[in-house]
N, C-alpha and C positions, 0 to 999 in steps of 0.2 A: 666420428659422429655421422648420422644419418645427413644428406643434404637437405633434407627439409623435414620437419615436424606433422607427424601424420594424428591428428587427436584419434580420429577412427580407430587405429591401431595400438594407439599406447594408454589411454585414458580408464579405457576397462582393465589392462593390466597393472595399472599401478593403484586404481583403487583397491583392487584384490590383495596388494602387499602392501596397504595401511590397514586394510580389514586382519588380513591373517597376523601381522604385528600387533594388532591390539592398540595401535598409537593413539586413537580418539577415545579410549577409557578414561574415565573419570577415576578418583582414586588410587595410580599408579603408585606403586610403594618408593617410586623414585622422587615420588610429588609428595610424601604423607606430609612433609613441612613447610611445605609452599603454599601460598596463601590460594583463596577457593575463588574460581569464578561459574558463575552459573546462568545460563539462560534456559529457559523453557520453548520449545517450539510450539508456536499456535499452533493448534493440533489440528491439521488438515482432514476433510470426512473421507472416510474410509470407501465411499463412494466418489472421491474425485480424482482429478487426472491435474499433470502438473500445466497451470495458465500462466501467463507473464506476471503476474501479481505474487503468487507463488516463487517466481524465480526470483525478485527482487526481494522478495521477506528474509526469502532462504541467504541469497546472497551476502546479504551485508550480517545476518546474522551471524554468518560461517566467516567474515572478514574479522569478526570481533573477534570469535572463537579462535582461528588459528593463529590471530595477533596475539592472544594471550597466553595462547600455548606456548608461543616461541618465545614470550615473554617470561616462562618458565613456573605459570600458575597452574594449578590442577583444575583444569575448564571441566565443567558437565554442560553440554548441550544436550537438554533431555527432551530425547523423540518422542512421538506417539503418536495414536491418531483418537478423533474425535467419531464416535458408533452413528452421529447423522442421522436421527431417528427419521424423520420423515422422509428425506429424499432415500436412505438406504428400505425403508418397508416398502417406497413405490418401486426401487427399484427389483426386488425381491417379486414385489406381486407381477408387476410386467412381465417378470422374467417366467411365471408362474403361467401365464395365459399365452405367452410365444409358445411353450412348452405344452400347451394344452390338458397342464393339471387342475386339478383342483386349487378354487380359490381360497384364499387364507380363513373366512368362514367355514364354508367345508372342512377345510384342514382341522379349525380347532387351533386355538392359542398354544398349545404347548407343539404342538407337529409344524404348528406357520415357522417360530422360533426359532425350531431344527433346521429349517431350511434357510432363513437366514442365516446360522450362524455356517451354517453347512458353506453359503454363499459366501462369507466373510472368507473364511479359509484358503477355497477355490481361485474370488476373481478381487476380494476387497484389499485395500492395501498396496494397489499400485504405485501410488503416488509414492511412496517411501522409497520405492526403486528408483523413481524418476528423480526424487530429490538425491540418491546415490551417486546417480546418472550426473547431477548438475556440479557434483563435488563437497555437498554437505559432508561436513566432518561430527555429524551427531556420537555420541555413545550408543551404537546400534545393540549392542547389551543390554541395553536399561527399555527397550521400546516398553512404550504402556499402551493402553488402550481403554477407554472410558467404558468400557464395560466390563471390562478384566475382575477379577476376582477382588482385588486390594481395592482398587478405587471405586468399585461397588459399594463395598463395607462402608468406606467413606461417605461416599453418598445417603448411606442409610443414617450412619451416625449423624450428621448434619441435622439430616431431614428430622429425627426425631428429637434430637437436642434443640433445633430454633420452634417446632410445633410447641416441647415442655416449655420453653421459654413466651409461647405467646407471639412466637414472629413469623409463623407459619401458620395460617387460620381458609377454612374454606369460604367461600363469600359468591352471591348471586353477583354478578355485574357482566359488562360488555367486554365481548374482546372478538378480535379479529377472527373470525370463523371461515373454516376452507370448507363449506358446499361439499366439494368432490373429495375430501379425506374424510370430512365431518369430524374433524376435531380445531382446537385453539391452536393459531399459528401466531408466532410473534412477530413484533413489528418491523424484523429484519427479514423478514420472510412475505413482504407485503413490497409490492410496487405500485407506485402511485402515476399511472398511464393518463396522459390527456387526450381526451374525448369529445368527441365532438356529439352533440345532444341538443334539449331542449330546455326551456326555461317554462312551464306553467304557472298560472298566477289563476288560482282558483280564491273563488268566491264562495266564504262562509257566514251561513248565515247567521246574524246578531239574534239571539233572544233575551226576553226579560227575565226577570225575578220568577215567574211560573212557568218558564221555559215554551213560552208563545215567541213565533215568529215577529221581531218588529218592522220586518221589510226595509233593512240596512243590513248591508255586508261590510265585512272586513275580507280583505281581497291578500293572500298570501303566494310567495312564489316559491314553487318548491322543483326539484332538481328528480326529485322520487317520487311521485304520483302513487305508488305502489305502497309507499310506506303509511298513506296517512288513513290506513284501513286502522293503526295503531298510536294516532294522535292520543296527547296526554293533555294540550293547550296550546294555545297561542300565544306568542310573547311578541312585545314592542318594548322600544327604549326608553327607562322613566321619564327622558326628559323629551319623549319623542313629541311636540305639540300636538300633531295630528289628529294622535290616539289616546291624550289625556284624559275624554269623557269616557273613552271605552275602558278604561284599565279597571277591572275588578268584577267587569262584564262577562256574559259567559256568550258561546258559540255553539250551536246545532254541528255539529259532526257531520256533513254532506254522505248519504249512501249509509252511515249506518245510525244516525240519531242520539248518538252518546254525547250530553252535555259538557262539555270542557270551557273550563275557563281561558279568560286576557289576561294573561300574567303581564307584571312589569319585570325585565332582565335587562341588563348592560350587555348579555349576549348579542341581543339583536342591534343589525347595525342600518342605523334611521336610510346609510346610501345607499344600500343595498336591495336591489328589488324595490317592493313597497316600503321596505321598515318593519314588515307582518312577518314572522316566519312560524311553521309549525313545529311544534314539538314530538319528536317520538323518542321516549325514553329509552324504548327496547330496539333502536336500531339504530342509532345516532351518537360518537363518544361525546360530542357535545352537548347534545340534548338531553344525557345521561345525565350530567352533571349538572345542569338548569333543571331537570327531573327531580335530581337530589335537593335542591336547594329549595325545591315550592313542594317539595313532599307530593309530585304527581305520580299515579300508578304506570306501572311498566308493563304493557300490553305488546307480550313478543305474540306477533303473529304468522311467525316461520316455521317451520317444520328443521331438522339439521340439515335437509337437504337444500334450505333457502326456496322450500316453496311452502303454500298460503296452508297454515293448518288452522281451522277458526271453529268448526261445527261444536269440538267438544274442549275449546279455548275457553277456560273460566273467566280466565283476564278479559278477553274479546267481549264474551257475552255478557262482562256487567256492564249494565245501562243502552245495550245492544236495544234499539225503540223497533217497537212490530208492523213496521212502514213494508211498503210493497219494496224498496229499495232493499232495505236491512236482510229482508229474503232472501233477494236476487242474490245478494253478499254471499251470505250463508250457503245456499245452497249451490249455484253454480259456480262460486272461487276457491271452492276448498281444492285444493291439491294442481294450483297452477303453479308454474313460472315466476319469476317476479317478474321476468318481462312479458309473460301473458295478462298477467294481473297490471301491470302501466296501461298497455294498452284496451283493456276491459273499461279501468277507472276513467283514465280519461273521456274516453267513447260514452258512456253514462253519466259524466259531468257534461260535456257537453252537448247531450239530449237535454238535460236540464236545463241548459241555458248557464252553468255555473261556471262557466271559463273565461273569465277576461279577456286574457291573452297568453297566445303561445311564442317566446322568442328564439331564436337561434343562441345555441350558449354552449360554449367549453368553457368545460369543468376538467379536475383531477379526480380520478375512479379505482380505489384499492383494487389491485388484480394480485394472482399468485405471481411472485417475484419469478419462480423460476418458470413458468412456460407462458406468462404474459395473456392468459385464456383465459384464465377463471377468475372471476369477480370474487372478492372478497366481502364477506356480510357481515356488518356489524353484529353480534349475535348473544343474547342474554341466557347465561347459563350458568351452571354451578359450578365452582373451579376454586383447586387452592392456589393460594397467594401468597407471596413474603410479603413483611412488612418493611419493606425496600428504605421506606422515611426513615425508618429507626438504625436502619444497617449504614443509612449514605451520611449521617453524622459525621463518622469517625474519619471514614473515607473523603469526604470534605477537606477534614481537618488536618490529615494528613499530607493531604497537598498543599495545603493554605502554609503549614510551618514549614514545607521543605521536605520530610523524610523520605517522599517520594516525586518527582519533580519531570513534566514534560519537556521533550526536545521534538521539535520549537516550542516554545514559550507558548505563542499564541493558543496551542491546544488547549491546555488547562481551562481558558474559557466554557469551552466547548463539555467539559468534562463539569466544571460548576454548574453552568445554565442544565444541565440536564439532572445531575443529583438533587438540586435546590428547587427542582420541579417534580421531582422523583414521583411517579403513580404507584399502585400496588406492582407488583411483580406477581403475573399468572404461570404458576410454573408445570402446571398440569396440560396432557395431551391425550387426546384420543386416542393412542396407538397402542400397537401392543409390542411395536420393538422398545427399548428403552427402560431405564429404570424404573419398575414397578412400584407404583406407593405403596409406603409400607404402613397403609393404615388399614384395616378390619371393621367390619359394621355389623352392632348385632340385631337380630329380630326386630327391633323399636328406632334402627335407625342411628344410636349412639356408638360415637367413634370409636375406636382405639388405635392408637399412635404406635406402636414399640417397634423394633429391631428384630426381631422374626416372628411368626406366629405362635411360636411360642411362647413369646413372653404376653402377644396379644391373647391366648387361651388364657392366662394365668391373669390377665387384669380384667377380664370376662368374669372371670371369674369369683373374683375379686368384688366387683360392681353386682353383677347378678345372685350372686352365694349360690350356682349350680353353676358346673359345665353348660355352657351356650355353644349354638353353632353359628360359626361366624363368617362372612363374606370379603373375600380381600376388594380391594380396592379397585378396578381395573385400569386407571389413566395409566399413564407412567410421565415421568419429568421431563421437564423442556432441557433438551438437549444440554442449554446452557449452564443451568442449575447444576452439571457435573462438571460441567468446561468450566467453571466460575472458582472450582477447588483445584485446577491444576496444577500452580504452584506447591503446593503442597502434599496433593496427592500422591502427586507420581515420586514423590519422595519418601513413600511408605507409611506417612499418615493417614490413621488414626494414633500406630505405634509412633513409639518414640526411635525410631531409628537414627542411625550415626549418620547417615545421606541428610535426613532434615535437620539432624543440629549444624551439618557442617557447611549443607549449600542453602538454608532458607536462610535470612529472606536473598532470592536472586539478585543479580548488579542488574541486569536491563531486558525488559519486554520491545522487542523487535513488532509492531506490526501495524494495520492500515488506522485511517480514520475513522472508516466506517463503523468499526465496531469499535468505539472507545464505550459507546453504550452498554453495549450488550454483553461486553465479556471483559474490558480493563475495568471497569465501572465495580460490574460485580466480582471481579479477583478483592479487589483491594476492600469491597468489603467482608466477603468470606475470610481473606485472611486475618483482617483485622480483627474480626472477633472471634474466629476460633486459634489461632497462634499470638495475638496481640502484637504482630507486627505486621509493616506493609507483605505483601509480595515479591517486590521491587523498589528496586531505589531511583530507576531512572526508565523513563517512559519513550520510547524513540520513533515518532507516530512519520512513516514513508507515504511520499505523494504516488498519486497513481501512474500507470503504466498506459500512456496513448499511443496512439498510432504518430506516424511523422506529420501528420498536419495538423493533430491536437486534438482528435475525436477520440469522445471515447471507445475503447474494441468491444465490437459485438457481433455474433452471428447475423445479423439482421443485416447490419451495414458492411457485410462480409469483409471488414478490414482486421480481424485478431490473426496475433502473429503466434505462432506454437512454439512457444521456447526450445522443446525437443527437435523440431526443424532446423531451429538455429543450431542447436549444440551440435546438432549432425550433418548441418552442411560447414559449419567453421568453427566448433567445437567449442566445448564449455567455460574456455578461459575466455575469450573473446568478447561471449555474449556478458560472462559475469564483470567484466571490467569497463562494459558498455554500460553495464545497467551501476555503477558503483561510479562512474564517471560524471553520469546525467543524476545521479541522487542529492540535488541540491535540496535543500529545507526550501519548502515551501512551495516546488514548485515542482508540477507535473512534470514529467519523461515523456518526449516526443522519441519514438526509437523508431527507426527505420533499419532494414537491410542492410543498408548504403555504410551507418554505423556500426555492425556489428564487424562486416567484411573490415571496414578502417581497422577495426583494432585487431582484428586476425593479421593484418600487414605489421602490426606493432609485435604481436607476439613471432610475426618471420622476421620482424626486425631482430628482436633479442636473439632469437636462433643462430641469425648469421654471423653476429657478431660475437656469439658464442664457440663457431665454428671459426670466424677471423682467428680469434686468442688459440683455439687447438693449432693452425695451419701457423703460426706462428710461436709455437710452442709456450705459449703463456701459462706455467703452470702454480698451481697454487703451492708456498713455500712455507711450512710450520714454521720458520723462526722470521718471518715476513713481519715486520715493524712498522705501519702507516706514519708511524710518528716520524721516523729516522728517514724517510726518503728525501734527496737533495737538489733534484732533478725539478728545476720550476714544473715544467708541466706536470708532473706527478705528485708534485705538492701541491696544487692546483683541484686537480681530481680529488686528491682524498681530502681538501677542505673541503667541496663542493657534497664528498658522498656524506661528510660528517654533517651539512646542513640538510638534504636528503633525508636522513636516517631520523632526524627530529624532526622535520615537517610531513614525512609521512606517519612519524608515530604518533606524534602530538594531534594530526588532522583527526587519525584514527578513534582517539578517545574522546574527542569533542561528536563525532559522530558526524566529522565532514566526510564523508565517504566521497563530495567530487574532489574535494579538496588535496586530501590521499592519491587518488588512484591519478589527479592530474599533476600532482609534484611528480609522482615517479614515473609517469608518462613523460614529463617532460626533461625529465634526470637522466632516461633511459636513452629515449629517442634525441634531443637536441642536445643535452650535454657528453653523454657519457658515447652515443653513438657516433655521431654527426661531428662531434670536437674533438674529443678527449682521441677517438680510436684515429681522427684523421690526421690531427696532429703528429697522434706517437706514431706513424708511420713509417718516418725516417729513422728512428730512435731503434724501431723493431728491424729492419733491413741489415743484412748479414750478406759479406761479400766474399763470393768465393773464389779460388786461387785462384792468381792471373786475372783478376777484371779490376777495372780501374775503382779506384778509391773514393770517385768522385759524387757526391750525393748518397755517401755513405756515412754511418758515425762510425768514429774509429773507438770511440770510448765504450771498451763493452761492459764496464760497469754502469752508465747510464742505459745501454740496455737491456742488461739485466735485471735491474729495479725497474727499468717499464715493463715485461715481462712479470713479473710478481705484481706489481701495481695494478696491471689489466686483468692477472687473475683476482686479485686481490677485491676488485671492485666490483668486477661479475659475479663473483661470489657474496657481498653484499645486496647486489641486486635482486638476486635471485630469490634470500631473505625476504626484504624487502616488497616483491612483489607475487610471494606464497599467498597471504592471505586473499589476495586478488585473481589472481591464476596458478590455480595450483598444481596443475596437470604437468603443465610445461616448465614450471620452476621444477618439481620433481624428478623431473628427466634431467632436465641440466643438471642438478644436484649432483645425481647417480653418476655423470660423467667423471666428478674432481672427486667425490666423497663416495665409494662402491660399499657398497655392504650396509650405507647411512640411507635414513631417512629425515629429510627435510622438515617434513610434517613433525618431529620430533625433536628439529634441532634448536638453535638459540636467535633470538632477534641479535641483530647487530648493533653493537657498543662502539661510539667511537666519540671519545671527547678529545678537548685541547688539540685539536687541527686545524684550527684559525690561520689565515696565513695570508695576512691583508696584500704583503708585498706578491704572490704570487699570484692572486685570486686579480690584483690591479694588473699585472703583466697580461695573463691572460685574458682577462677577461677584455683589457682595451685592445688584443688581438682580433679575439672572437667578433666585439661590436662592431669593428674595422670593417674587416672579412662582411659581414653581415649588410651591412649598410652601403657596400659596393655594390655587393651580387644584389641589391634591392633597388638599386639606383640603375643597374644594367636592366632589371628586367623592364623599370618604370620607361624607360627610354628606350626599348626595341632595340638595345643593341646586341650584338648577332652573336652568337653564344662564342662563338670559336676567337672574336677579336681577340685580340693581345692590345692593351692602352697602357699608356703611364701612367702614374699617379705622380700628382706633384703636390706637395707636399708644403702647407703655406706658413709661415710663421710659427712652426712648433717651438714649442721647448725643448730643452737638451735633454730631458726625462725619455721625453716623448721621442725625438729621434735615434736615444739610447736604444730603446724596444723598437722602432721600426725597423733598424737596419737588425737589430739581433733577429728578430724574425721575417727579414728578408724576402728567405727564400719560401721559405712557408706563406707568405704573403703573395706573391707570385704564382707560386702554384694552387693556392686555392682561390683569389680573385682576377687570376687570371690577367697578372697586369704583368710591361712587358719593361719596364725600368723604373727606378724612384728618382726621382726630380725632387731639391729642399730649394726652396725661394722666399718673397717674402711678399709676391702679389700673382694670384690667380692667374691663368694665361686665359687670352679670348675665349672665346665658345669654348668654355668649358663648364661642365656641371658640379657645384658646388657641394660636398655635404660637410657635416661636420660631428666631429667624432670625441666627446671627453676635451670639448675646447679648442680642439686644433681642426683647423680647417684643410677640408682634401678636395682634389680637385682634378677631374679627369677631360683632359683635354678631345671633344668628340667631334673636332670637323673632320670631314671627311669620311666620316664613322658612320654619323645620323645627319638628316635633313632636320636643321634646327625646324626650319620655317613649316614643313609637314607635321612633325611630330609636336610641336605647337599646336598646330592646327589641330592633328587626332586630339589630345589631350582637351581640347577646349570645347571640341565634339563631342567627345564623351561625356566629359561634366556636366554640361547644358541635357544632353539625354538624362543623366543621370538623376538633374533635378527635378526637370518636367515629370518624370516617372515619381519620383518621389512626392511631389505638390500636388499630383495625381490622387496619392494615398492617401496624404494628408487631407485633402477635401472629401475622399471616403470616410475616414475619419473622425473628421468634424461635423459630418452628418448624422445626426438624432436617430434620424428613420430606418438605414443603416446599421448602426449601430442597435439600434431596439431588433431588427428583423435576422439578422445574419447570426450564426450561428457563433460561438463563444470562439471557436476555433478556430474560424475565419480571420474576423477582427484583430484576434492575437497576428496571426497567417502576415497581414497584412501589416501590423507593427513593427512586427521583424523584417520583413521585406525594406518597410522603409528607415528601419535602423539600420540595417548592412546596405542602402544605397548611401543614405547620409555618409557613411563611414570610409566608402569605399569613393566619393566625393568628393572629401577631408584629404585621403591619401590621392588622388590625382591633380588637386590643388596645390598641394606638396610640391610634387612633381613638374606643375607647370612653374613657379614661381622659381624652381632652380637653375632654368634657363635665363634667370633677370629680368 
């Protein structure tokens, strides 16, 4: 064996001989009658690069997948990627104006297309390498891709079966509008930034019944000045006292004269501001909806660009009064800004005298998610919609009984409260990459729905009784609306293929919280009414990826860590066993460097002691029996790997992934490293002619069974910690097993190893051993002493197993004779071990009376620092100001002082 583990050098080589083997296919003729497991990869956009969110989805994904493989089932992890309609056309048109081509206008819809797709070819699709790069064991055979030929079709089928059905209808209403794409963005595509701004509180005038001023205001405060060029009313609270006389009262419009009525709403809320607020139906999702409810007109008065279009605004100009104001409107706002037009309106209300008052006020302000610049406008247009209420039924229901069922628990909340509020679903986009609706308009305006244009010429047809010429549609679908049929897309539906009888519905969807909305939400209801079963049986929603202080990563706060940095400075087992470590339910991943390097030292750990077993010729024996070994400590180990082999597997399927990766972290490194190989040391020493006999075993039957037992168990390990690092298990594999593949081979079986008597021998060795070297460091004594252990009132059990293990006691705690009594000697430190009391004699050793003294020193620091936090803490103001991160920062600091307090306490008290 190589002396150390190079990832750099071996990891691209051995992925290349799982790729050229074919091991991660689905459907192996070696598998046809093995039971199916199946995941779906969230389909990453074919415009991104792999982030640490990405590495954690992939990870634990790949930990199910390879556990099941070696569990002997026929896994399909099915790749793909998702075509990203909007970030991939921005990135095509930038790429267009770097290039100093013509822009996608110019070009023409059918030449823009070519060049994206031309683009996809060339630079899209990264990420699939990077997930290569990380160890994903997908079926790279099966890659799909949401615009591909097959899930195309799908997508057409859908679209026209839920339109015949009535669940897919076009409709005027509000939706998040991107200004600078000028098309409908969805609500995962919106970030909601806080701003710092103003609070206005304008004053509208009251009129009577003949729409005469009665020299009384109602005074309203609004956050948008700009908007109320497209007031519909004013609403107060029914039971608001204030505004009882005014409710059914109307209001002069300030600037342009359009009478609107005092609505009474429970929208308005009596603490806020006045209790007055304005209504604008056509730019407000809440005022939309108070719009809908009192039947007021929706007066959009934006252009797509989100500036003022009013001159030949029908809606605008009904009841538009021919005031010198109304003019000013008219003619000098058309084609501003909206933040030309704030600052116009206000400027002109308070020439009139109509501003109350102006306050200082942060508010939240939709901006585009991804570059945090462009404001997002509520925006009233024409768009198809699903009929989302009708679809999230089933889907509901489906989780209420079980069939498909979140891990953690608490998710499902999260996943009701939003079905049982469900809105329309807008599934139309401005764009022109992306699925093209497949519907046709003729001459008058009337739709047609079908599956290519030629069945929409023949229902043209049909309707009109001549040949008509008809107009395709131009939107195309919100990305999601194809992401939302993955499960079954990429399984060859719409046909009935052997892939979807045999893997739908999937075992589990791997992925964050953030989108349980927008894409678990809508899986389970695509599939439920077009296959009549879930998607998945089991939902496994991962907490986020922070920095080590608990922030979240962003270029802003230049704290994001590049997973590919990791893999390439301490390679991809390391990172994946860090990130499958810290994946406890429910709680955010603090990942630092400091971690990933830790567990690089655990994967040189395994190495070495892999190369231990070659320099002592440990080799793996075909008629090797774990059952039949006689050798306590080797019966010892293989109970230990037999509890091992069930707590990592058992962890595995509950979807403890820290729980997993920390049994066999601790199996590896403290049991099987640290004990098992130190122990058998003497067991393995072999004495050559002429040297003395002494500290040697002469029985070379019990080292021949520790020899097979060390290969025996390294070779379980190996198993054992594939689905977690699998680069470095498949090198060691190739060492004992040449010609094999790991990634191919079988989880390990090992039952009826129970073996209370040996697991008791050792294990009260181990705690022994343990509790010295813990007592030595607690008390500064000086590593190279030699001390006796006296030994107080044991049992005959008990001093049967000390003196058998003697010498092994001596040589790992370093003690220099055994002394049995049946009272403590003076100044000596007490511990005690399974009932029996030990006790090391340390005068002359340590200064009791100093190392008191430290020890009471430390403690007293350690509290004050702690009472410190604690009154950080207990502080309100504190606690409301500091940063989420911090406070947590601050709790763990003063839990590991507490703790670390606890164990010096310990310490002092063993002195008497």
């Amino acid at each position: 064996m190589e002396k150390t583990f190079d990832p750099q050098s071996v990891e691209g080589k051995i992925a290349a001989r799982w790729e050229e083997a074919g091991v991660f296919r689905a459907g192996r003729t070696d598998r046809a009658n093995a039971p199916a497991f199946c995941i779906v990869i969230p389909p990453p956009n074919v415009t991104g690069t792999l982030h640490m969110g990405h590495a954690l989805n992939n990870t634990l994904q790949d930990i199910l997948c390879r556990y099941e493989r070696l569990r002997g089932r026929d896994v399909l992890w099915q790749p793909g990627m998702d075509h990203a309609g909007i970030a991939t056309q921005m990135v095509v048109e930038r790429r267009l104006a770097e290039h100093k081509e013509p822009d996608r206008r110019t070009l023409g819809r059918e030449k823009f297309l070519e060049k994206v797709w031309a683009w996809k070819e060339e630079s899209g699709g990264a990420i699939l390498a990077q997930l290569k790069r990380l160890g994903a064991s997908c079926d790279w055979s099966r890659e799909r891709f949401t615009m591909d030929e097959g899930l195309s079709r799908a997508v057409v089928k859908v679209f026209v079966q839920l339109y015949k059905e009535g669940l897919i209808y076009k409709d005027k209403r509000l939706v998040n509008w991107h200004p600078g794409l000028q098309t409908a963005i969805s609500d995962l595509e919106v970030a909601q930034v806080e701003t710092k701004s103003f609070l206005w509180y304008f004053k509208y005038p009251v009129v009577d019944e003949m729409g005469a001023d009665t020299g009384t205001f109602i005074i309203v405060a609004t956050t948008r000045p700009e908007t109320m060029l497209g007031d519909a009313a004013v609403a107060v609270h029914p039971d608001d006292e204030r505004y009882k006389d005014l409710q059914g009262c109307n209001v002069r419009l300030p600037l342009v004269g359009r009478i609107i009525p005092i609505i009474a709403d429970a929208y308005s809320d009596p603490e806020k501001g006045t209790g007055a607020v304005k209504i604008t139906p056509a730019h407000d999702f809440n005022d939309f909806e108070v719009g809908r409810r009192h039947n007021l007109p929706q007066i959009n008065i934006f252009d797509a660009e989100a500036k003022l279009s009013l001159q030949e605004n029908e809606d605008f100009l009904l009841g538009l009064d021919d005031s010198i104001e109304a003019g000013i409107v008219l003619d000098d706002f058309e084609g501003l800004s909206r933040e030309e037009a704030r600052t116009r309106i206000v400027a002109m209300m308070e020439e009139r005298g109509l501003v109350e008052k102006i306050e200082p006020h942060v508010h939240m302000v939709p901006h585009d998610e991804k570059s945090k610049s462009v404001i997002i406008e509520p925006f009233l247009t024409d768009q198809w919609y699903v009929d989302a209420k009708t679809l999230a039924r089933p889907a509901l229901a489906a989780v209420r009984d079980g069939r498909t069922r979140f891990v953690p628990k608490n998710w499902e909340k999260t996943y009701f409260d939003w079905l049982e509020n469900i809105q329309p679903w807008c599934i139309s986009r401005q764009l022109w990459w992306g699925h093209q609706i497949p519907a046709w308009y003729g001459p008058d305006g009337h739709v047609f729905v079908e599956a290519s244009e030629t069945d929409a010429e023949i229902a043209a047809l049909a309707h009109y009784g001549a040949p008509t010429s008809l107009i395709r549609d131009e939107d195309v679908l919100d990305t999601w609306f194809s992401s939302a049929l993955w499960p079954f897309s990429t399984l060859g539906w719409p046909e009935e293929t052997p892939e979807l009888k045999r893997y739908y519905p999937t075992n589990v969807l791997v992925t964050g919280f953030d989108i349980i909305f927008f894409w678990v939400a809508r899986m389970m209801m695509m599939g439920l009414h077009f296959l009549g079963e879930v998607p998945f049986r089991d939902v496994y929603i991962h907490a986020l990826v922070r920095d080590e202080k608990g922030a979240k990563m962003s270029k802003t706060k230049g704290n994001v860590i590049d997973p590919l940095n990791l893999v390439e400075q301490y390679g991809a087992d390391a990172l994946r066993f860090t990130l499958a470590s810290m994946a406890a339910p429910g709680r955010d991943i603090k990942l630092s460097t400091q971690r990933v390097e830790g567990y690089r030292n655990f994967m040189t750990k395994l190495w070495n002691a892999a190369r231990f077993a070659e320099v002592n010729r440990c080799g793996l024996k075909p008629d090797f029996d774990p059952h039949k070994v006689v050798v306590t400590l080797n019966q010892w180990i293989v109970a230990e790997t037999a509890q091992a082999i069930e707590a990592i597997g058992t962890a595995i399927e509950i979807y403890r992934f820290d729980d997993a990766a920390n049994a066999a972290y601790r199996f590896v490194w403290n049991v099987f490293c640290d004990w098992y190989l130190e122990l058998a040391k003497p067991l393995l020493q072999t004495r050559e002619a002429g040297e003395s006999a002494e500290n040697f075993v002469p029985d070379a039957a019990a080292s021949e069974e520790t020899r097979a037992t060390v290969a025996y168990v390294l070779d379980v390990i190996v198993r054992l910690l594939h689905p977690f690092m699998p680069f470095v298990t498949e090198e060691l594999f190739a060492q004992s097993h040449p010609g094999e593949l790991l990634a191919a081979a079988d989880w390990p079986r090992l039952l009826g190893c129970a073996n209370p008597q040996a697991q008791a021998e050792i294990g009260f060795l181990v705690a022994l051993v343990s509790e010295l070297r813990s007592v030595r460091s607690e008390m500064n004594v000086p590593a190279s002493a030699q001390i006796p252990l006296v030994v107080v009132g044991a049992s005959q059990e008990h001093i049967a197993q000390i003196l058998h293990s003697e010498e092994t006691l001596k040589r790992l705690a370093r003690v220099s004779e055994l002394a049995f009594t049946t009272e403590a000697p003076p100044q000596s430190v007490q511990i005690i071990v399974q009932q029996t009391t030990f006790a090391l004699p340390l005068a002359g050793v340590i200064d009791f009376d100093v190392e008191k003294r430290r020890l009471a020193k430390e403690i007293s620091k350690l509290e004050s620092e702690a009472q410190k936090i604690a009154a950080k803490l207990d502080n309100a103001d504190f606690l409301a100001r500091a940063p989420e991160e911090v406070v947590e920062e601050n709790r763990e600091r003063r839990e590991e002082m507490l703790a670390k307090k606890e164990k010096l306490e310990a310490a002092l008290r063993r002195f008497g």
